[in-house]
C-alpha positions as CSV (number, residue, x, y, z in Angstrom):
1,X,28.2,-47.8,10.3
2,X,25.0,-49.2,10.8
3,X,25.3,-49.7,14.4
4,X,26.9,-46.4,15.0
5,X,24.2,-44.2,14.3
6,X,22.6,-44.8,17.9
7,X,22.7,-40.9,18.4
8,X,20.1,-40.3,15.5
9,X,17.4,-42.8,17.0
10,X,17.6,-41.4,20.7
11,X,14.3,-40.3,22.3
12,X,15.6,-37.9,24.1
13,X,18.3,-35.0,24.1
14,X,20.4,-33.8,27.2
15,X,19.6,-29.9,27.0
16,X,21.0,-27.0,28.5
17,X,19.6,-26.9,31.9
18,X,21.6,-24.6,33.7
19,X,24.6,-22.0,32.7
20,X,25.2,-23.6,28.7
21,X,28.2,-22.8,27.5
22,X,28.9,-21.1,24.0
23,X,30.4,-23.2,21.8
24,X,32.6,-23.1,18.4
25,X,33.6,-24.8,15.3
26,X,36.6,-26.4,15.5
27,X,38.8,-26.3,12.4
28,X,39.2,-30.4,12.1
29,X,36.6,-31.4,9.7
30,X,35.9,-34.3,11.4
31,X,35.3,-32.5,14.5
32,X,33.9,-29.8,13.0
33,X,31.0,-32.2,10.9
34,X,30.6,-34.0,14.4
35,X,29.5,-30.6,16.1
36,X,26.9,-29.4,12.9
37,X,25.6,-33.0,12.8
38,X,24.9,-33.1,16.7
39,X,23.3,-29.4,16.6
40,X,21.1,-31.0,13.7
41,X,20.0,-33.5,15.5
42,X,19.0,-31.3,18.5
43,X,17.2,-29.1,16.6
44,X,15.4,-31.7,15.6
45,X,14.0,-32.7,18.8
46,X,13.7,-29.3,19.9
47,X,11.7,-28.7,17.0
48,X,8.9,-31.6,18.0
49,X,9.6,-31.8,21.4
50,X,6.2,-33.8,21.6
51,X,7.7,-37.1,19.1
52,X,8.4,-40.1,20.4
53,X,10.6,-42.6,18.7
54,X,13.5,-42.3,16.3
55,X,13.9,-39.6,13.8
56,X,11.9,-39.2,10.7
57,X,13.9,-39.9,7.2
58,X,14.4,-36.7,6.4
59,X,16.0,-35.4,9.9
60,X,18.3,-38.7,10.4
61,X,19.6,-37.6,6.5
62,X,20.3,-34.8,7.3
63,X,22.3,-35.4,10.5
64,X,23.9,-37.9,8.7
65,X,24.5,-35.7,5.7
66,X,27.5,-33.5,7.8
67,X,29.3,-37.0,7.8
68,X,28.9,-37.5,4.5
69,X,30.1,-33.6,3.1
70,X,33.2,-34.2,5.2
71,X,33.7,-37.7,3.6
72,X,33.6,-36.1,0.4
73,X,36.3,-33.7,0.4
74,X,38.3,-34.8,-2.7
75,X,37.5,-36.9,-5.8
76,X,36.9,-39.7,-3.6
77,X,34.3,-40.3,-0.9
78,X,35.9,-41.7,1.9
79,X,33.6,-44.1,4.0
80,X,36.0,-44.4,7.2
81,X,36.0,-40.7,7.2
82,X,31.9,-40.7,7.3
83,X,32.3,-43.2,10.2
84,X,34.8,-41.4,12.1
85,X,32.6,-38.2,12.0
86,X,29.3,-40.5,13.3
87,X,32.0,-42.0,16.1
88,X,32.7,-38.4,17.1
89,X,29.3,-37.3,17.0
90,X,27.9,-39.8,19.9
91,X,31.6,-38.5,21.4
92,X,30.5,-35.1,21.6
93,X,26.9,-35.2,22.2
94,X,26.5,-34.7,25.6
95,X,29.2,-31.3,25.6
96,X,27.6,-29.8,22.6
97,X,24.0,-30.5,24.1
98,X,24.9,-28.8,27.7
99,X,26.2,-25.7,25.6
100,X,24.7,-22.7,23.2
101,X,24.2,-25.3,20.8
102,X,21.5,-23.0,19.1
103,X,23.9,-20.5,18.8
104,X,25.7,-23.0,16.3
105,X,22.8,-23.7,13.7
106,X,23.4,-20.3,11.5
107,X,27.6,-20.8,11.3
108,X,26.9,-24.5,10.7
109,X,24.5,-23.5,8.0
110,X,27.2,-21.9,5.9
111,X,30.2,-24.0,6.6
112,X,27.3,-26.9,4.8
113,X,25.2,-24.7,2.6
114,X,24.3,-28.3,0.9
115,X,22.7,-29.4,4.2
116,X,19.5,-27.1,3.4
117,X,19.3,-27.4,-0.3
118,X,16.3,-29.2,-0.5
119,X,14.8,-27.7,-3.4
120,X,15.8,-27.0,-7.3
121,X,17.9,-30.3,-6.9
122,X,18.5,-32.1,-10.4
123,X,20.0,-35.2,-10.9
124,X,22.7,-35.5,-13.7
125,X,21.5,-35.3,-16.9
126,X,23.7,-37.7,-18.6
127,X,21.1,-41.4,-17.8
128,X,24.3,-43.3,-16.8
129,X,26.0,-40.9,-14.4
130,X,22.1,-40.4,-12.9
131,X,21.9,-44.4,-12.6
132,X,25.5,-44.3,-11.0
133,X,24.7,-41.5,-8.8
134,X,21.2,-42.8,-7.7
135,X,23.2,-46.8,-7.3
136,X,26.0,-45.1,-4.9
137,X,23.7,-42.9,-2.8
138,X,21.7,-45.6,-2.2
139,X,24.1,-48.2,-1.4
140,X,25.5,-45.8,1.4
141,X,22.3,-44.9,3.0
142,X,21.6,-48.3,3.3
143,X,24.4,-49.4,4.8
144,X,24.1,-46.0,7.3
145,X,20.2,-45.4,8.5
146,X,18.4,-48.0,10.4
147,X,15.5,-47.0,12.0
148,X,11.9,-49.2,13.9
149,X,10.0,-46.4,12.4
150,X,7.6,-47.5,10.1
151,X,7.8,-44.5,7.6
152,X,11.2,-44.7,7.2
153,X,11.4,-48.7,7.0
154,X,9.2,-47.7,4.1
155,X,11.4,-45.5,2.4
156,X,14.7,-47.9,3.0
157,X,12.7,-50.3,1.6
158,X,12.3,-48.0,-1.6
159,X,15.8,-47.3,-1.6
160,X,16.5,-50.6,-1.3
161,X,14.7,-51.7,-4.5
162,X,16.1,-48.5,-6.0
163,X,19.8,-50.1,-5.9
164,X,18.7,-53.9,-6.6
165,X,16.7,-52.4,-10.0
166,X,20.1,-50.3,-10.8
167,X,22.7,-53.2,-10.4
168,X,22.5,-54.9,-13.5
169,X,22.7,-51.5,-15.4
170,X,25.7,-50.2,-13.4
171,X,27.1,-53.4,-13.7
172,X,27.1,-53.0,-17.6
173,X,27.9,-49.1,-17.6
174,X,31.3,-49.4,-15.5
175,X,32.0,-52.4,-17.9
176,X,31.1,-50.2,-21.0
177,X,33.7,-46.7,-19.9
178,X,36.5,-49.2,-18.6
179,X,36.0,-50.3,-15.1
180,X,37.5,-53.6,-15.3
181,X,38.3,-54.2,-12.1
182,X,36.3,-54.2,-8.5
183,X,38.6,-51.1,-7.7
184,X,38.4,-49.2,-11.1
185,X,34.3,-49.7,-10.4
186,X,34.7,-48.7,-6.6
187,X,36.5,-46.0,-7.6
188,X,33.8,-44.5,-9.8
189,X,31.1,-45.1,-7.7
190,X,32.8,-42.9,-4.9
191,X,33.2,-40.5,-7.1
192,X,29.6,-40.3,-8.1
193,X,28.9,-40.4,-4.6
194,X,30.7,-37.3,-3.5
195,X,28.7,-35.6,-6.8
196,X,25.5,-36.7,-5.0
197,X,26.4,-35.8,-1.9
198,X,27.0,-32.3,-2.5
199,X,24.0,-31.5,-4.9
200,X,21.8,-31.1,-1.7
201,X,19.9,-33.0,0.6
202,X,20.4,-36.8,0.6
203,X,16.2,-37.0,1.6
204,X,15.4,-34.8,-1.9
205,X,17.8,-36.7,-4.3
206,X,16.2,-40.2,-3.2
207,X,13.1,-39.2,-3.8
208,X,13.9,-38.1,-7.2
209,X,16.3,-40.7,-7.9
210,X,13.0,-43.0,-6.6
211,X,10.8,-41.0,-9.4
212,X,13.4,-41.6,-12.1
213,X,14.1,-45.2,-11.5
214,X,11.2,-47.3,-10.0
């Protein structure tokens, strides 16, 4: 997925310049996480119409985050689901760009009330299903952000070390309730992702998964 997100590192976004066209949510979650995640990230670049460069951290999580709350409908998250909805998005850009895109931001806001939660966000209080949590939020972010900004190298590096310093733990943990197989393991850890995912804002829980576990 890596390579897919080329949409939140562009420097520049095609805006309405003449007769935009109002716009709706389709009723295909893919489609429809595609359209919020697109208006995110022009908000974005409306809102520092002055920054060069590719997205902070916390605006190329939140974009992403529409992929991942449509990849975690069910018990399961589903990565080729998150993938599809980042496919879409750089799909899709240039028509939701050209229309009333603003016009999109409050009905995307409730379809995702998660997007904006970025306060009074607690991580599990059970220490395992924190560490398992914390492990499979940072395994997918890593796999999904890339990013030539310095301050957000920083914080992949962070959540880098966060999943390297939980892997021995988890290791022992899916071991301990059962997971004897790669599967049976993979299985919870999508699980715990989809918990993660829907607590709020991926930026917020990394930095508290970062403050509980390094």
């Amino acid at each position: 997925m890596r390579n897919r997100l080329l949409l939140l590192g562009v420097t520049s976004m095609a805006l309405a310049s003449c007769g935009p066209k109002p716009l709706a949510l389709a009723a295909d979650p893919v489609e429809r996480a595609a359209t919020c995640a697109v208006v995110a990230a022009a908000d974005a670049r409306a809102s520092a119409p002055n920054h060069k460069g590719d997205l902070g951290f916390d605006a190329q999580t939140r974009i992403l985050h529409h992929a991942m709350l449509a990849a975690a409908e069910g018990n399961r998250f589903s990565a080729s689901r998150a993938a599809a909805v980042v496919q879409r998005m750089n799909e899709i850009e240039p028509r939701v760009t050209d229309g009333k895109w603003q016009d999109l931001k409050a009905p995307c806001n409730e379809v995702y009330p998660a997007v904006a939660r970025t306060s009074g966000v607690q991580l599990p209080k059970s220490k395992f299903d924190a560490e398992l949590g914390c492990y499979a939020l940072s395994e997918f972010l890593v796999r999904s952000v890339s990013s030539r900004d310095p301050v957000v190298e920083k914080e992949m590096l962070d959540i880098s070390k966060i999943r390297r310093d939980l892997d021995g733990p988890i290791a022992v943990g899916l071991r301990a309730r059962g997971a004897a197989s790669f599967e049976e393991g993979k299985a919870m850890k999508q699980a715990a992702l989809v918990e993660m995912t829907n607590l709020g804002a991926p930026a917020e829980i990394a930095r508290q998964c970062k403050a509980r576990f390094t």
